[in-house]
VEXZAZA-155542 format. One record per atom (N, C-alpha, C): residue in three letters; x, y, z. Coordinates in steps of 0.2 Angstrom, whole numbers, plus 5000, padded with zeros to 4 digits. Layout:
N
ALAXYZ
...
***
This chain:
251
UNK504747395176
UNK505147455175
UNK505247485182
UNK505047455187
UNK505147485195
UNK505747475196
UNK506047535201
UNK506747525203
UNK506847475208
UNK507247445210
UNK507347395214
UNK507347425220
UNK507547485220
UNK507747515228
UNK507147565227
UNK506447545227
UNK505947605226
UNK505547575229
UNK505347605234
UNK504647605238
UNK503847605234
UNK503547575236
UNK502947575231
UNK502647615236
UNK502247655235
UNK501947735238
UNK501247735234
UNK501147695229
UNK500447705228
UNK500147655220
UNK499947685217
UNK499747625211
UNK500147615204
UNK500447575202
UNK500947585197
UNK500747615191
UNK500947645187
UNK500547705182
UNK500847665175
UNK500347665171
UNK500547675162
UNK500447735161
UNK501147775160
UNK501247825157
UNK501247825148
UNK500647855147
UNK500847875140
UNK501347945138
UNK501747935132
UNK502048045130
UNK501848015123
UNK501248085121
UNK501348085114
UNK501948135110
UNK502248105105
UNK502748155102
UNK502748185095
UNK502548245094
UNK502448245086
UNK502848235082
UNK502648225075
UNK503248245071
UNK503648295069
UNK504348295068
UNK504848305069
UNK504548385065
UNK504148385059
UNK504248445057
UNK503548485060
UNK502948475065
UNK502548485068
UNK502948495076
UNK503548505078
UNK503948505084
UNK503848585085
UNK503748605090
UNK503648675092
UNK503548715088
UNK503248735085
UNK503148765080
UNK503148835080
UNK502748855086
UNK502748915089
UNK503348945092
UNK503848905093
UNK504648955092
UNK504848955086
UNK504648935080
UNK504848955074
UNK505449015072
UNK505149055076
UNK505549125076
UNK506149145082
UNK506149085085
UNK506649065089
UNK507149045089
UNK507049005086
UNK507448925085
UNK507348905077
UNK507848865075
UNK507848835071
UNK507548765070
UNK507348735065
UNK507248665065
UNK507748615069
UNK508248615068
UNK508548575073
UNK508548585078
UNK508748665081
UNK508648665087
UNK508148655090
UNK507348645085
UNK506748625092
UNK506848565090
UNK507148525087
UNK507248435085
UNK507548415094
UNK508148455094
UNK508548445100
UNK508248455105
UNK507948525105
UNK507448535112
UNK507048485114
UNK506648455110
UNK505948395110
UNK506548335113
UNK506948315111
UNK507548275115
UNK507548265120
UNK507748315121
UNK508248325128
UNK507548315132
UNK507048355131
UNK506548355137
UNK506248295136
UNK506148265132
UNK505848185132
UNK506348145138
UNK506948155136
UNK507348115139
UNK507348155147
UNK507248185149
UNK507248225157
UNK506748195159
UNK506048185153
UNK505348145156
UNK505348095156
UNK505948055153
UNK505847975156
UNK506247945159
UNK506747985162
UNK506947975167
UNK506847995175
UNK506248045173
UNK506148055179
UNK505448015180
UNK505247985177
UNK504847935175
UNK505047865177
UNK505547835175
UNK505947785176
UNK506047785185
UNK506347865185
UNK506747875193
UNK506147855198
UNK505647865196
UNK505147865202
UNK505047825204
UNK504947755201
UNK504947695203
UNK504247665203
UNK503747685203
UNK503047705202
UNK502847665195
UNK503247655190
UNK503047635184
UNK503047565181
UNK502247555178
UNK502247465177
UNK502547495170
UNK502147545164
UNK502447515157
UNK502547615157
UNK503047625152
UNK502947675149
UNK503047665142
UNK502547735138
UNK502547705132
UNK502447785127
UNK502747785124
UNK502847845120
UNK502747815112
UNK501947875108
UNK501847865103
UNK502147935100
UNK502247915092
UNK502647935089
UNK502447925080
UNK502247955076
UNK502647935069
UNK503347945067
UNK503747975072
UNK504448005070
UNK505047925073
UNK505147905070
UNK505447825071
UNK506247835073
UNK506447885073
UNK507347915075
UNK507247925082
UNK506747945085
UNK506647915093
UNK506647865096
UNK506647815092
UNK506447735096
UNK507147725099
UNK507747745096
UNK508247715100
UNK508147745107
UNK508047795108
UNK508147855116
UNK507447825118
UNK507047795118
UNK506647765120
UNK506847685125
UNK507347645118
UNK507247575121
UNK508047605129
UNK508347655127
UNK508847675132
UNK508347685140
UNK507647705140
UNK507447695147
UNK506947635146
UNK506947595142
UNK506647535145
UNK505747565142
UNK505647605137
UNK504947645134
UNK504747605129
UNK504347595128
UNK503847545122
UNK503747595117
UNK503947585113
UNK503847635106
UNK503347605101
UNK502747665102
UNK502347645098
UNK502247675092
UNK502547655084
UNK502447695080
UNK501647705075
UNK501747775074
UNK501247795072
UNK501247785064
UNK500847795061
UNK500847805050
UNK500847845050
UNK500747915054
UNK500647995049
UNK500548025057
UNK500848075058
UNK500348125064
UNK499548135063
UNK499148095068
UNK498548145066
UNK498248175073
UNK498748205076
UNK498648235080
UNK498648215089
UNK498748245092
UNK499048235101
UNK498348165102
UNK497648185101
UNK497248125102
UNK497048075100
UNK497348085094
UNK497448005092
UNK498147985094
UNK498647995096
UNK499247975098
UNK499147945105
UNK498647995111
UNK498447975117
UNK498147895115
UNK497547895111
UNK497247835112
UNK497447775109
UNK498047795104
UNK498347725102
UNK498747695109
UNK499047735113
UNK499447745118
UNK498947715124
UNK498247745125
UNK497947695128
UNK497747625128
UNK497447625123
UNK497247555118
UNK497847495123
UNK498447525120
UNK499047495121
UNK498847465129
UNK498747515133
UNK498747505139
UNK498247455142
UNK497647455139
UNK497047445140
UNK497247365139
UNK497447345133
UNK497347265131
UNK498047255137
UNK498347305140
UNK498747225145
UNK498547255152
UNK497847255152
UNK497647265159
UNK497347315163
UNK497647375159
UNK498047455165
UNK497347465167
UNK497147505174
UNK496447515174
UNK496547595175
UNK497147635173
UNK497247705171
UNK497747705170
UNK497847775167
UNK498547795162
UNK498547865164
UNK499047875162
UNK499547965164
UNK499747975157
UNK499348035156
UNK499948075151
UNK500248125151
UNK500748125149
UNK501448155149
UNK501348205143
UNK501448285139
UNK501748295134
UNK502548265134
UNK502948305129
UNK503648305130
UNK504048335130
UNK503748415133
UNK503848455133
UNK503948495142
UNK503948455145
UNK504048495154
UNK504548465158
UNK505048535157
UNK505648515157
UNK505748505164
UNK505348545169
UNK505648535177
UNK505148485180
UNK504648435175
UNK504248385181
UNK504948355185
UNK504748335192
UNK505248285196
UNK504648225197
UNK505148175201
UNK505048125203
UNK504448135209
UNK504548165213
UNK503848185218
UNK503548195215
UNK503248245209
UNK502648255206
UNK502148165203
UNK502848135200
UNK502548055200
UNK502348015204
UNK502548015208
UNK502447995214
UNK501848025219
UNK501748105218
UNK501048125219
UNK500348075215
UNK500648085208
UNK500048055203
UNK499847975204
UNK500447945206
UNK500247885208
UNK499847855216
UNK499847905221
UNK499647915225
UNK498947915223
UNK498647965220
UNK497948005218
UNK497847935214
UNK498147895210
UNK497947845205
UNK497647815208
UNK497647775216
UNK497247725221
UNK496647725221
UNK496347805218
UNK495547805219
UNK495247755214
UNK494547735215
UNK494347675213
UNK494147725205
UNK494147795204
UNK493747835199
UNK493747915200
UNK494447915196
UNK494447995197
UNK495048015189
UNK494848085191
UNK495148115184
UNK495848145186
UNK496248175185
UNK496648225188
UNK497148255184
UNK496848335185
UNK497248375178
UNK497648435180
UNK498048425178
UNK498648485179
UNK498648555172
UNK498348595172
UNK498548655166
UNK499048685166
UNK499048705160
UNK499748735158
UNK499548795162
UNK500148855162
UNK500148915165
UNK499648945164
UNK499548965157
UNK499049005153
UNK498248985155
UNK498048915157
UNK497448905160
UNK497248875153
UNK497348855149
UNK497148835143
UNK497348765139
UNK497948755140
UNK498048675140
UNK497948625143
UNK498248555145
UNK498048525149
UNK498948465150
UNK499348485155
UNK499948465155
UNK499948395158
UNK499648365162
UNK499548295163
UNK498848275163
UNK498648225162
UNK498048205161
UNK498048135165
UNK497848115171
UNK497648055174
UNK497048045175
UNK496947955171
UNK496147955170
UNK496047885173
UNK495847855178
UNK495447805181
UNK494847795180
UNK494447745176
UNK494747695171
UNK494947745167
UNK495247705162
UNK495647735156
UNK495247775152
UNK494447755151
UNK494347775148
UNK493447815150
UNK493847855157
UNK493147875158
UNK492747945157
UNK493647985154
UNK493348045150
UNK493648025143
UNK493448085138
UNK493748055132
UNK494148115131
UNK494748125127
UNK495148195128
UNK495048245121
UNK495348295124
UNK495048385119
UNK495548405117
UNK496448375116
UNK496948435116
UNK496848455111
UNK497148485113
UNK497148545105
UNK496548595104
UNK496048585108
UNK495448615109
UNK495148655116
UNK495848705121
UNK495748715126
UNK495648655130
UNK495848615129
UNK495648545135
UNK495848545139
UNK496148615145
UNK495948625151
UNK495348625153
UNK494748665150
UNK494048685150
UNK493648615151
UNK494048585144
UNK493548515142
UNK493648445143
UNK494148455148
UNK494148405151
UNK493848415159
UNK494048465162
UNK493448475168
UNK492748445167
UNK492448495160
UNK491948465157
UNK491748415157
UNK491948375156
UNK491948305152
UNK492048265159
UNK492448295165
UNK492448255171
UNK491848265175
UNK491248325174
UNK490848325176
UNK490148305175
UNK490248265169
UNK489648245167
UNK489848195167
UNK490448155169
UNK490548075171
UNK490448075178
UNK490348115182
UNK490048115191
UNK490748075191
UNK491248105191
UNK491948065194
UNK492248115199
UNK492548085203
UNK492848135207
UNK493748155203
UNK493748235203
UNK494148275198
UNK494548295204
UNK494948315204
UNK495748325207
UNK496148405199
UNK496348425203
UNK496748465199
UNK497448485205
UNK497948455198
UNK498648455204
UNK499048505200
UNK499248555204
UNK499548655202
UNK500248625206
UNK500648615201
UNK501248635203
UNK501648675198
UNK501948715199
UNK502448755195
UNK502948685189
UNK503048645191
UNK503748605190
UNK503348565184
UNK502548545184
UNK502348515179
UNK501848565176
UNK501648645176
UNK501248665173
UNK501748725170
UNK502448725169
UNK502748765165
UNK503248725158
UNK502648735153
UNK503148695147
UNK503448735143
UNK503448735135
UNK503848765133
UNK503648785127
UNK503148825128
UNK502848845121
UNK503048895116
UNK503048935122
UNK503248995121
UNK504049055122
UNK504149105121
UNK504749155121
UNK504649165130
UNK503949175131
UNK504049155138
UNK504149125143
UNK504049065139
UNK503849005143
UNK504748985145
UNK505148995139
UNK505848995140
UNK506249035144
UNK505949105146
UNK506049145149
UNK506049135156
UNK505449115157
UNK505149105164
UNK505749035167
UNK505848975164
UNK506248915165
UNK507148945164
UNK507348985160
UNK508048985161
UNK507849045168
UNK507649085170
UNK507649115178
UNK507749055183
UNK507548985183
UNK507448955188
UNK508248925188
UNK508448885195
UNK509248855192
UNK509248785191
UNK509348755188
UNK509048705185
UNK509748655182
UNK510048595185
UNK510648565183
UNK510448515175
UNK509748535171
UNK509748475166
UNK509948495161
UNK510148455157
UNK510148455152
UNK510048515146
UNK509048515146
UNK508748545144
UNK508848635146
UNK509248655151
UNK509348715156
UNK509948715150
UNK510548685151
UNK511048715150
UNK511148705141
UNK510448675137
UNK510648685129
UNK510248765130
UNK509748775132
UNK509548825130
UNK509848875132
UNK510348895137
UNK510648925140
UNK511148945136
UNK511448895132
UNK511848915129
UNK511548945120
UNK511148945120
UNK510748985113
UNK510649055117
UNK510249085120
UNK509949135124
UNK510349165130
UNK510849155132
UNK511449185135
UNK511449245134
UNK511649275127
UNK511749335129
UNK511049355123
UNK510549335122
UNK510049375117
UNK509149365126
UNK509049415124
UNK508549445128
UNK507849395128
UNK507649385130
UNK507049375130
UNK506349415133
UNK505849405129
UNK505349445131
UNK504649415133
UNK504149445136
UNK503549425136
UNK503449365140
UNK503749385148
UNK503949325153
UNK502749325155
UNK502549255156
UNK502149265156
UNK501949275166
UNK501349285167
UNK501349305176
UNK501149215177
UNK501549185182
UNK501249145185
UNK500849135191
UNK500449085190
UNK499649085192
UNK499749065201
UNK500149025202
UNK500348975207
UNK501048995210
UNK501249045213
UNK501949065215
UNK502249005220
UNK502048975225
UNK502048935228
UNK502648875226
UNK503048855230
UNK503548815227
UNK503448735227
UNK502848725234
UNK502548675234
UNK502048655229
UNK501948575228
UNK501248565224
UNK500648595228
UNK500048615226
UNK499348625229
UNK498948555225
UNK498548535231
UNK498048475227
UNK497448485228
UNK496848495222
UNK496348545225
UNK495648485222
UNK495448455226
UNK494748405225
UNK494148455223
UNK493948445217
UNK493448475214
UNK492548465213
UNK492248485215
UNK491548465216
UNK491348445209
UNK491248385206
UNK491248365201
UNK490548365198
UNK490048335203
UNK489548305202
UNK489048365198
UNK488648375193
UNK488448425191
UNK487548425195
UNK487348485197
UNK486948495199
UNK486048475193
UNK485748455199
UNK485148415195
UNK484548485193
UNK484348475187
UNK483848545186
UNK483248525191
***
C-alpha cells in the first residue's frame, strides 16, 4: 500500500479503524444531526483517514472492521481490507478482530485509528511510524477532554490489552505501566480533536480546513450557533512528544 514516491522514514504500520454501526454512529449528536446526517459524517471522516493514511506512504496493510457492510465499497476505493463483523459488540472487540487480523500476517504492531478525526495529517503518520521502531513501546494520543484515547500504538501488538469505552485514556497508561514498556504520549491538536460533541464541532469549523468533512458541516451549521466550545489543553500548533516514566516503582 506504500506510495511509489514515499520515503520510508520509519516502520510500516497495520493500521486498524474500528467503525460502529450505522445506528450506534454518534449518537451523542442525536440532538444535532439527524440519522443520515451522522451516517454522512462517519463517511466523509473515514474517507479523510484513509487517505491520509494511504498518503503517508508508511502503510503495510490498512484494515477497517465493521458490522455495517455498505462501507466496504469506500473501503476497497483506498486499497482497505474490510473486515466484517456479525453484530456490533463494541470498539474492543472490533480492535482485536482487527488485530488478530494483523497478527496472523506477521504485524509486530498495529495503530488504531477511530473514524472520527477529521484533521489527522500525513505528518502525524509518519510521526507514529517513526516512534513504531522501538523494539516495545506504547503510544497514546487523548482526546481533548482527557478521557478517551484517539490513537493507540502498541509494539508488540499485544502488549497492553485495551479499555475503550472505559475512560481508556487512564487505562491504558495503566496498563502500560504495569507492562514496564516504554509509554510515549503524542499531543497534537490535529489528532486529539474528534467529533463527539457540539463542541467538538465547534472548535473544528473555527479552524480553516479545505476537507470534505469542513465544508459538509459548514454547510448544516452556517448560520445556527453553536455552543459549549470546549478549552483546549495543547494550544500549540506543533505536535509535542512526551516519553513517560513507565516503569512502576517497587514497594
Amino acid at each position: 500500500m506504500q506510495r511509489a514516491d514515499a520515503d520510508k522514514v520509519g516502520t510500516r504500520l497495520h493500521v486498524v479503524i474500528p467503525v460502529k454501526s450505522s445506528s450506534k454512529i454518534k449518537t451523542r449528536l442525536s440532538t444535532l444531526l439527524k440519522p443520515n446526517q451522522r451516517r454522512t459524517l462517519n463517511l466523509l471522516t473515514l474517507r479523510h483517514i484513509m487517505n491520509t493514511v494511504v498518503d503517508s506512504g508508511q502503510v503495510e496493510d490498512l484494515i477497517v472492521v465493521s458490522p455495517d457492510r455498505t462501507i466496504k465499497p469506500f473501503c476497497k476505493e483506498y486499497g482497505a481490507f474490510f473486515l466484517q463483523e456479525e453484530k456490533d459488540q463494541g470498539v474492543n472487540a472490533a480492535v482485536a478482530k482487527g488485530v488478530n487480523y494483523c497478527m496472523n500476517k506477521g504485524a509486530s504492531s498495529s495503530l488504531v485509528i477511530p473514524s472520527d478525526l477529521p484533521c489527522i495529517t500525513t505528518t502525524d503518520i509518519l510521526n507514529f511510524a517513526k516512534m513504531a521502531d522501538e523494539p516495545r513501546i506504547v503510544v497514546i494520543t487523548p482526546s481533548m477532554r482527557l478521557d478517551g484515547t484517539n490513537v493507540l500504538l502498541r509494539k508488540p501488538l499485544d502488549v497492553i490489552e485495551t479499555y475503550y469505552d472505559q475512560n481508556s485514556f487512564s487505562s491504558h497508561i495503566r496498563e502500560a505501566q504495569r507492562a514496564n514498556v516504554k509509554l510515549v504520549l503524542y499531543l497534537s491538536r490535529t489528532v486529539m480533536l474528534d467529533l463527539d460533541t457540539e463542541g467538538d464541532i465547534a472548535l473544528f469549523l473555527e479552524q480553516e480546513s479545505q476537507t470534505e468533512v469542513h465544508s459538509y458541516l459548514t454547510s448544516i451549521f452556517d448560520k445556527t450557533p453553536l455552543k459549549k466550545k470546549p478549552r483546549f489543553i495543547h494550544p500549540k500548533s506543533e505536535a509535542v512528544i512526551l516519553e513517560v516514566n513507565s516503569r512502576l516503582k517497587s514497594d
